[in-house]
Structure formats: C-alpha cells, structure tokens
N, C-alpha and C positions, 0 to 999 in steps of 0.2 A: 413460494417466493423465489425469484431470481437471486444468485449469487454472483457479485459481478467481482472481478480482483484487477488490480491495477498489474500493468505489466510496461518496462520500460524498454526492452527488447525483445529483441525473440527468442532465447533464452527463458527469460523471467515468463514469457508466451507459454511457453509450449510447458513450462511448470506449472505456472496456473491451473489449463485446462487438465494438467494433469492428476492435481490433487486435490481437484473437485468445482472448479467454476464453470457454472455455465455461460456465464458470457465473462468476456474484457475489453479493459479500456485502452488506450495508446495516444502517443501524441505523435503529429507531424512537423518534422522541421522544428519553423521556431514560433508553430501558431497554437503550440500548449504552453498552461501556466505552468510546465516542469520541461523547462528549456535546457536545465542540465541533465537531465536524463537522457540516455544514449536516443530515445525517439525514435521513430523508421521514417522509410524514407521510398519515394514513387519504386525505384529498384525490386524493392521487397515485396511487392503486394504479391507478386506470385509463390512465396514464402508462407506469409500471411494466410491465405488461402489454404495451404498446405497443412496448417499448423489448427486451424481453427475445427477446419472440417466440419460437422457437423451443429459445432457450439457458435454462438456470439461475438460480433468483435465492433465493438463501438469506436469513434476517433473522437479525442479532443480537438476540438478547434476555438479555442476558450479563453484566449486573451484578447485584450480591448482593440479593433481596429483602428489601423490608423489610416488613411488614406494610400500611403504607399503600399501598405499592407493589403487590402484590399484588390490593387492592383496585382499581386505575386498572385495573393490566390487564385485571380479570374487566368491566370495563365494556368493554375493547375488543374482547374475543374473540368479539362475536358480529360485526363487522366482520371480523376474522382469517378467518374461515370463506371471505370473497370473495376474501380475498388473491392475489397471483398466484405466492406461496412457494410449491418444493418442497421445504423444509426452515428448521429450525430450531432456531440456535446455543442451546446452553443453561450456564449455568456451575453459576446454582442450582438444583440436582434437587428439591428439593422444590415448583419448581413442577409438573414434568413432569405429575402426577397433574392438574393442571388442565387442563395444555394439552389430555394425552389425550383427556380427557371432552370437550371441544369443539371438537377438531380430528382429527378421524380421517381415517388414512391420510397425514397429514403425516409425513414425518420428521423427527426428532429426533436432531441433533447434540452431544455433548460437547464444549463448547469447553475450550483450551487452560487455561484460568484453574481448572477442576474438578481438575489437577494429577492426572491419569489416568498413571501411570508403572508399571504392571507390569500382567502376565496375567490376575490373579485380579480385580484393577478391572475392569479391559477386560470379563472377563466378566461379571461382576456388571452393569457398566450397560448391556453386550447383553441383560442376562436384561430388566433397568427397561425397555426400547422405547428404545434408543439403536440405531439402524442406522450411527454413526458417532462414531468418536472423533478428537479433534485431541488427540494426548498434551501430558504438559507438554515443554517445548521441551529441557527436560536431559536427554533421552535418547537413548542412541547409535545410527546406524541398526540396530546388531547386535541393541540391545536390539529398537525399532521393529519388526526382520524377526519376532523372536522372538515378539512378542502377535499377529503378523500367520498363523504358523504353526500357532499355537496354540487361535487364535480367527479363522480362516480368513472366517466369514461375516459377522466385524465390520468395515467400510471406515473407512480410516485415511487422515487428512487431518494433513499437518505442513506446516508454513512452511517456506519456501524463499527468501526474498528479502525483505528491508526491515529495520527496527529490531528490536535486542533490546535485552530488559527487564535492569537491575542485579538483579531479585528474583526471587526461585525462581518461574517460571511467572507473573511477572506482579504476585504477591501483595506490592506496596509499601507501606508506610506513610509514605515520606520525605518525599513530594508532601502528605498529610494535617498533617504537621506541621510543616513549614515553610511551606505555602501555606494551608492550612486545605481545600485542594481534594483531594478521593480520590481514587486511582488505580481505587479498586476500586469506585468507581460512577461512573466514564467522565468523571470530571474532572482527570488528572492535568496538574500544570504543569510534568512532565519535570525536577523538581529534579536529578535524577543529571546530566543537561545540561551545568546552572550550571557558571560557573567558579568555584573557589574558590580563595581565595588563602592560607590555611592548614588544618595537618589536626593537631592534637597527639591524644594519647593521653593520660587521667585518671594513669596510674602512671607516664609516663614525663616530668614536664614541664619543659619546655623542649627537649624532643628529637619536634621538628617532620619532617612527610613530607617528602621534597625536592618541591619545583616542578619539574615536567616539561616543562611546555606554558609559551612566548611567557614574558613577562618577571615576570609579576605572578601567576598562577592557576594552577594544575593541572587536568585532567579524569579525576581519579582515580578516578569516579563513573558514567564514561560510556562504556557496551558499545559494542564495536563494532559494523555492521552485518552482517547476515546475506546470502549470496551463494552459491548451490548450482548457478549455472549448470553449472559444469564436470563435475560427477557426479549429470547426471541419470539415467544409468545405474544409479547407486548404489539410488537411491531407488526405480527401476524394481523393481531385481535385491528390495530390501527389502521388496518387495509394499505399496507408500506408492498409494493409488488415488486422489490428489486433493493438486496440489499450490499451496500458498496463497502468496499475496504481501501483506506487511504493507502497510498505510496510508492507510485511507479520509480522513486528512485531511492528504494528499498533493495535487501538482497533478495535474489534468488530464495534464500534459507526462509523471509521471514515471507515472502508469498507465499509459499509452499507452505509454511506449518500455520499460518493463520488461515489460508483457502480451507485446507484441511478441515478444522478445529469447527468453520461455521458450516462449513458441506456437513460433518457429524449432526451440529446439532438443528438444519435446517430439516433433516432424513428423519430427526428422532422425531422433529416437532411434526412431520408431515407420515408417522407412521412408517417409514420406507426402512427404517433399520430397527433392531432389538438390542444391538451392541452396546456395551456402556461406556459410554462418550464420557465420563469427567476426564479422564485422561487426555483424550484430545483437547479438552478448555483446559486443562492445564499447561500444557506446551506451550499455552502462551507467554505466559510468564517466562519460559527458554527462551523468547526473541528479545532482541534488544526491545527496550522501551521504557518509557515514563511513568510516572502513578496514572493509574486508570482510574478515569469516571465514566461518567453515564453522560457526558455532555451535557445541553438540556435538556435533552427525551421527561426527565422529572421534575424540574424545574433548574435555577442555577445557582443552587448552591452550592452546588459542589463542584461546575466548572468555573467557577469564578476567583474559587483559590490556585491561585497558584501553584506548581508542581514545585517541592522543595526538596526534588531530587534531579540528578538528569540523569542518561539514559542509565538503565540498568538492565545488566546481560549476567547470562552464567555459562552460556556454550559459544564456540567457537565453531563455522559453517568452515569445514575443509574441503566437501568437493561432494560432487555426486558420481556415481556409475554411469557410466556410458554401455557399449556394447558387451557382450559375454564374447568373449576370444577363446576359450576352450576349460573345460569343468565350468569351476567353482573360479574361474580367475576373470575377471573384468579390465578393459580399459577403463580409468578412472579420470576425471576432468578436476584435477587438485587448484582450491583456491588458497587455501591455507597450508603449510608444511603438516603433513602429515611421519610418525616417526613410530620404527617398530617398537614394542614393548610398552606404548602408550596404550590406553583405555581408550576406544572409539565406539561410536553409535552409531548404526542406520536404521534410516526412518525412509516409510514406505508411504503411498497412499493411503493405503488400510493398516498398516503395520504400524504401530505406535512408535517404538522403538527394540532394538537389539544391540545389547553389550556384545562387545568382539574385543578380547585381548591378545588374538593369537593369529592374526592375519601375516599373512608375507606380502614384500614387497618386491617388484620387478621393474626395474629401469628398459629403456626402449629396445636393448639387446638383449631381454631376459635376462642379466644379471641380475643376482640379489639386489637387494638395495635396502641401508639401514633406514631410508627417510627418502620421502616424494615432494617435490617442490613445484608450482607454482610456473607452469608456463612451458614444463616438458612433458613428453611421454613417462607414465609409469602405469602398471599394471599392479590389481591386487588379486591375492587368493584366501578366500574366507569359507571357512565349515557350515556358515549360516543362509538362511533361504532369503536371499537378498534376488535385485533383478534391477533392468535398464532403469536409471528413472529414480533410483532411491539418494538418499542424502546422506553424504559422510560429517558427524560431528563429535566434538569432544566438549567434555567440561573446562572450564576455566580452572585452573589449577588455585586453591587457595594462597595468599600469598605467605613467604615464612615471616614466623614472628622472629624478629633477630632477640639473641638470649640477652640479658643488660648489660651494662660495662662493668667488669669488676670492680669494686670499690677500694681505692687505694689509701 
C-alpha cells in the first residue's frame, strides 16, 4: 500500500518524504480546501521537483468551481503541463474535460468531498478518466472491499489518520454561516471546534443539552480524530492501495512522527522490517490530537460520539537539525525556545527517540548561549548519534500544584 502524507510547504515536503511517504499531497493558491495553509505556488515547482525526486507528489485542486475560478485556472494550465505532479485531486468533475485536454497522461483523482460511496459511482467516474477514488469517509471497509471487487482496476485511496469532518464527507455549511468563511472553498474556521456553552431546541424551550466538557461549554460539535494504526491489515485484506493522513496545516512535528509510525507498520505488515514498531504507534499519542476512533471503517458507533476532549498534547516541537558545521555541533532551525539544563529529545526516521540533557548552545558568533530563540541563528553540540533531518522536542512540563492557603 501506498503511504501518502499531507504536506503544506516545502518544509513539511521534504519531512514527509523524509520520514517515510512515498507519495504527497499539496495545494495550489486558493484552488485547495486548506486555503490557510502556506500552499505552493507556479515559482516552486522547480523546488518541488528537487524535493520529491524519485517519490510522489500529488496536487489538490478540490474546491467547488466557480465560473471565475475556472477562468484563473485555464490561465495556469499551460504552466501545469511543467509541473512535477503524478496526479490530480479533483472534487469538481466538471472541470476534468479541461484538465484532460491540457494535461495528457496526468492522472486524475476523486477526492473525498465528490461523496463517491457505492459501485455504480466508482464506475461511472472510472469510465470519466478517474484512475483513482478517495470514497466519502462514511463507508465501512466491508462496503470499501466491495467497490474494490467490483471495480478491481479502480485504485482506492481512504484516510487513515488525522481529523474528521461533523458533515457528510466534508460538505459543511456551519463555518459559512457563523464565520462567513467556507468550508467548501478551503476556508473553514472549524466552528464544530468552538466551545459552546448552550444548545436548546426550537419545540422544546427551556429544555437545554447537558454540558459535558470543563465547567462552562460542551464540544457537542466536535469529531473525534481518526487513528487506523492498529488494522492496517484490515485495509490491506479491503484492497485500500494508498493510504492517506489528514493535515497539510499540521506541524512539521506531527507529519514527521505520524509518516513515521505508518511507514513502520505498512514495512511490518508487508514483511520489509523485523523491528518492533509499538513504539513508533505509540508516538502518536506525543502529537497533539483528539480522542481517536476508527471512523466508520467498523461501523458508527463510535464516530458518532462526540470527542469530550479537545486537543491533547504532551511534547513541545522546538526545531530540527539542519546541516553538521563541525564534530558533533549542528546548525539548528529553533521553532520553540529551547534552554540549556532542560531535558530534550531527538527523533530520527529510524531512531525512535534520545534523551539529551547535556547539550550546549551557540549563538551565531559562537558565543555560548544559555537558551536559542525562534528566528535567529544558533548552533547545538550533543554527545548523541543524531544527523541533518532529526527533530528537537521536550515534554510539557507538569503544571505546579500551588500548596493551599493557610487557614486563619
């Protein structure tokens, strides 16, 4: 099975590929549904190229046309032609008739948001030039195996890992009318999120939802997150040829240790490693994230409750390594303050992780430095077999219990 990982720059790019996906996704401009994500841009594709090298690199182009929209892109398509895409996400088919005429031999993906959920679609947009479906996300692997038997030469791409949507496949309006911002043209502000602090009903009033969550709010609004590490058998056995991880405007940290964790167990499940991977599924639980289920892959009962937490983290992503400048001393790319005498970890591709309490710090003149910030030069030097490419992180510090007030 393919491992495909979202990546929102080139940065998050060249992490992916590097901690085990073989292909990725990306968005252009403002014709993906993650319009806040940094996206690339016609400039880069000679970047892109650079970065992919031998691996995979799909584009979104997956928000609903509009007429002027349509127009922008027939100006970019004779650029498209250079691109360094083997494929392309599609949700509106009525562009497809353009793409074809100016992009031959590109493949053509059905994205999730086109709400593809039975046989007779599936084949229908085999017949249109789709070599690939991503169904909508409400379908059980039983059903999945089923279009996959049926329609044998169509290749079938589902999520396995990151957020799920409160709307059928995506299709929200909540974010449009509370925020004025669409979901279904790549600007949602996640209102399902929010906390709210009441919920009545029109025919029942003054007979309010109970509050679930902390003292004040409920998250009555907010799916849990999606997590298939454990039966990637399943999806094997379900003829699933490409499996995807939510969240191009994700950190750096969590594509890295989530690409990680399913490259481990797609190697174990196909024979290619002997290593014992629980460690790596367990890292997951180190990225931020929500209560995990299984989506529907088993049916929905357990997507259907709602997550009565939100996000829950225990490390902090302070930077990665950049080049080696001499020994055991690294340029380092600090996202977080980093500070000497604190407990740090790096984590590698293959390298799970390494405790380091004894590192030094060097500011861009080589001076010492008690602590690295966030947007300057600093250099580190560590005793440990670290290299280009690895990630710098800490624990969350417990917080203090304050002692009680004396009793007067």
């Amino acid at each position: 099975m393919e491992l495909l990982s979202p990546a929102g720059n080139l940065e998050k790019l060249t992490y992916a590929y590097l901690y085990g996906a073989d292909a990725a996704y990306i968005g252009l401009g403002n014709f993906s549904l993650r319009a806040k994500a940094d996206n690339f841009h016609l400039s880069q594709f000679s970047d892109l190229e650079r970065i992919k090298g031998g691996n995979k690199l799909y584009l979104a182009l997956n928000i609903y046309f509009h007429d002027r929209d349509i127009r922008e892109l027939e100006e970019l398509l004779t650029e498209l032609k250079n691109a360094p895409f083997d494929g392309i996400i599609v949700s509106d088919f009525g562009i497809l008739p353009l793409l074809q005429k100016h992009l031959s031999g590109m493949e053509f993906h059905l994205s999730t948001q086109a709400n593809c959920v039975n046989t007779e679609s599936a084949r229908i947009y085999h017949d249109m030039g789709f070599s690939r479906i991503i169904p909508g996300r409400e379908l059980t692997l039983d059903e999945i195996a089923e279009i996959k038997q049926r329609v044998p030469s169509l290749e079938i791409e589902v999520f396995v890992h990151g957020a799920m949507c409160l709307a059928y496949s995506g299709r929200c309006f909540l974010s449009a009318y509370l925020s004025g911002r669409s979901g279904n043209r790549g600007d949602c502000a996640h209102s399902c999120r929010w906390n709210y602090r009441v919920l009545e009903e029109q025919e029942r009033p003054g007979e309010y939802f109970p509050l679930v969550e902390g003292e004040e709010f409920t998250t009555i609004l907010s799916s849990k997150d999606l997590c298939m590490i454990e039966y990637m058998n399943h999806l094997k056995e379900a003829g699933v040829d490409s499996c995807k991880i939510e969240g191009r405007m994700k950190s750096l940290y969590y594509t890295a240790i989530v690409t990680r964790a399913y490259r481990k167990a797609i190697d174990a499940l196909s024979g290619l490693t002997s290593i014992e991977i629980s460690g790596f599924k367990e890292e997951l639980y180190k990225v931020s994230h929500r209560e995990f289920s299984t989506g529907f892959f088993f049916g929905k009962e357990d997507i259907q409750v709602p997550t009565k937490k939100s996000y829950m983290r225990e490390y902090i992503f302070l930077g990665t390594f950049a080049e080696k400048v001499r020994g055991h001393t690294f340029r380092i790319d600090v996202k977080n303050s980093i500070r000497t005498g604190d407990v740090i970890e790096y984590i590698g591709p293959d390298v799970l992780f390494i405790e380091d309490r004894n590192f030094q710090l060097f500011d861009a003149h080589w001076n010492p430095a008690c602590a690295a910030h966030h947007g300057k030069v600093f250099y580190l030097k560590t005793g440990c077999n670290v290299g280009p490419g690895f990630i710098i992180r800490s624990r969350i510090p417990e917080p203090a219990v304050q002692p009680p007030c004396p009793q007067t």
